[in-house]
C-alpha positions in Angstrom: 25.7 89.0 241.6 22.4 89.8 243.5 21.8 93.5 244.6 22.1 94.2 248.1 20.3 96.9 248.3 16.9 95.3 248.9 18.2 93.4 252.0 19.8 96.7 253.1 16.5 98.4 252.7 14.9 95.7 255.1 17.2 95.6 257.4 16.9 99.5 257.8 13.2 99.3 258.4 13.9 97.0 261.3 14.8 99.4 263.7 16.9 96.7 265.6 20.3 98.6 265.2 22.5 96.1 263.5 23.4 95.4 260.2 22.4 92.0 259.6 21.5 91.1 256.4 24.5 93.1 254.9 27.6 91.4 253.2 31.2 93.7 254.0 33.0 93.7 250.9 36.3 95.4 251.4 37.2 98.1 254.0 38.4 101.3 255.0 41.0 102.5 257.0 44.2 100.1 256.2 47.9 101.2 254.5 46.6 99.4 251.3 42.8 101.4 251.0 42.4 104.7 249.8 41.5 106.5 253.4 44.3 105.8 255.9 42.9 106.0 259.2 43.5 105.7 262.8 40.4 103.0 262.5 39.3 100.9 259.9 35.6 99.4 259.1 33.9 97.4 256.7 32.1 98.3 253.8 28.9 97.6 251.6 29.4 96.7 248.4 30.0 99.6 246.0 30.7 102.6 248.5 34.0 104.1 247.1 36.3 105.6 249.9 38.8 108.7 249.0 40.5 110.7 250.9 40.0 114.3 251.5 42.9 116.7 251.1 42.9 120.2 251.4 45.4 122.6 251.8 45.7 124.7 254.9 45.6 128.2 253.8 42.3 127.0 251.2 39.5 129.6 251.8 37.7 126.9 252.1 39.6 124.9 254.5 36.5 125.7 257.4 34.1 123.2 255.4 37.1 120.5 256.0 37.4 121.4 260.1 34.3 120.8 262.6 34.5 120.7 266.4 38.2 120.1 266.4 37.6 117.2 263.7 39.2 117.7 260.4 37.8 115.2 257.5 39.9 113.1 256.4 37.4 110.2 254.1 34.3 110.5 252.5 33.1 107.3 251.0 30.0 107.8 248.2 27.2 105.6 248.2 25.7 106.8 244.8 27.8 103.7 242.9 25.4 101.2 245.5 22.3 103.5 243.9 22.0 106.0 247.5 22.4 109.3 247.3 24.4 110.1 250.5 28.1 109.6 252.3 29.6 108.2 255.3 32.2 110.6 256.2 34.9 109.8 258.9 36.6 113.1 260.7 39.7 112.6 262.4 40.6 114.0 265.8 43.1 116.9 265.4 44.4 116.7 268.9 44.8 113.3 271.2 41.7 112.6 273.5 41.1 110.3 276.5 39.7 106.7 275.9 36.7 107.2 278.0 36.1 110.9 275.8 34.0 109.4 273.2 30.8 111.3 274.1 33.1 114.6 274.7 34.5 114.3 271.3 31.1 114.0 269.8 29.3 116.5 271.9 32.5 119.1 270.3 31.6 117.8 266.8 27.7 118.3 266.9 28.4 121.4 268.5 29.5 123.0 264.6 25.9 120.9 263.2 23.1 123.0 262.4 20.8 120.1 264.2 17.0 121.3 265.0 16.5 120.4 268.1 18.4 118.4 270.7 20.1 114.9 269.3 19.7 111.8 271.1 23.2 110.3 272.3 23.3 106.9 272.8 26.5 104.8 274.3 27.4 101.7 272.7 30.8 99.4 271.8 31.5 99.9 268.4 33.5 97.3 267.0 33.6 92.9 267.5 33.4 91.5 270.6 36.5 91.5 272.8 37.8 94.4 270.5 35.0 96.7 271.2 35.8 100.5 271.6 33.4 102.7 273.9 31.4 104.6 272.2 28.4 107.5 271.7 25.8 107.9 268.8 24.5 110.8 268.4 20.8 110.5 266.0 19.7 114.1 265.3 17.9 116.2 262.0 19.0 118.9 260.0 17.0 121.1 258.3 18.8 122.5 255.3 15.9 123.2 252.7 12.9 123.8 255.6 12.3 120.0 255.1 13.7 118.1 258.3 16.2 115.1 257.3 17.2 112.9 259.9 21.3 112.4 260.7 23.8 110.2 262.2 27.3 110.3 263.2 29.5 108.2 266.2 32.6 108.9 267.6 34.8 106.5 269.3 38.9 107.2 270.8 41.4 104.1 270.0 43.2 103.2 273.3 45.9 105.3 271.8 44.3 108.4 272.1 43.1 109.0 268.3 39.4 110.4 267.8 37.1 109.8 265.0 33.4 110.6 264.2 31.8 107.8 261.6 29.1 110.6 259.8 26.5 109.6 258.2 24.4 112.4 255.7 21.5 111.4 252.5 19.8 114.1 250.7 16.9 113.2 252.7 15.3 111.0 255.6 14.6 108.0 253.3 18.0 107.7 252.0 19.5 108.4 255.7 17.6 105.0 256.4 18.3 103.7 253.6 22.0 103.4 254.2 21.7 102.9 258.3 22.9 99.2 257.4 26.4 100.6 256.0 26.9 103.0 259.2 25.5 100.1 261.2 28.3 98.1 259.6 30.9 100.6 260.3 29.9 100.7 264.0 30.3 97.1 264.3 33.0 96.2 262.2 35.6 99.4 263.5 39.0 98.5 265.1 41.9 100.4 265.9 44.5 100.7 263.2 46.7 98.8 265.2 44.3 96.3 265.5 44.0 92.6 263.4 
């Protein structure tokens, strides 16, 4: 089987905000997938998906909890050869359908972003299915070096919140893996949703 990662690499160095060139294998999101969300997405070959549990009195629970987002999936790109994660955090209260950029606003809020992120609205999802939606594209410094970030937030039109996250160990595996968050963007439905 040919390794996607070359094509994912060009596609990244595009700039043109789509995914094209990568092939979904599998999803996220579903009963039958390891993450049970209130959205699912496609996936890149080789990104594993699991679930994130915690209990609530963990000393650690604050790591799992972010602008009023608890995470609830990380899925690892090291098994494609990245080193990185898209995480998805899950609303912990019901939000507006229109509240996209609210809800991610909330979220960056508890990131330790240098400087002021660019927010961007888009329609995340397939055409006709599309859910509103804000990007926010922003860098961290956690080591003095500047790495850029990613992360979107849509709301299902049932009221359920998530932010799609998107975090390398540095800028060049951030771009990288743009085609798998790309992907997500374009690919995510409502639970509900066939």
């Amino acid at each position: 089987m040919p390794d996607p990662k070359p094509a994912a690499s060009a596609s990244a160095g595009t700039g043109t905000g789509t995914a094209a060139g990568v092939k979904a294998v599998g999803s996220v999101g579903g009963e039958d997938t390891p993450c049970r969300l209130p959205v699912s997405f496609d996936l890149v070959q080789d990104w594993k998906p699991k679930a994130v549990t915690h209990a609530e009195d963990d000393r650690f629970a604050s790591l799992f909890q972010q602008g009023g987002m608890t995470l609830a999936c990380e899925i690892d790109a090291k098994p494609a050869g990245n080193i990185g994660f898209l995480r998805v955090w899950v609303a912990d209260e019901p939000a507006a359908p229109g509240d996209a950029r609210k809800v991610l606003e909330a979220f960056m809020a508890g990131e330790k972003a240098k400087g002021t992120p660019v927010y961007t609205d888009l329609k995340a999802g397939p055409a006709g299915a599309a859910l509103p939606a804000v990007q926010a594209a922003y860098e961290t410094a956690p080591l003095d070096e500047p790495k850029k970030e990613s992360a979107f937030a849509a709301v299902t039109p049932g009221g359920e919140a998530v932010v799609v996250q998107l975090g390398g160990l540095d800028s060049g595996e951030h771009d990288e893996m743009l085609p798998a968050f790309r992907l997500a963007q374009q690919s995510l439905k409502a639970a509900n949703q066939r």
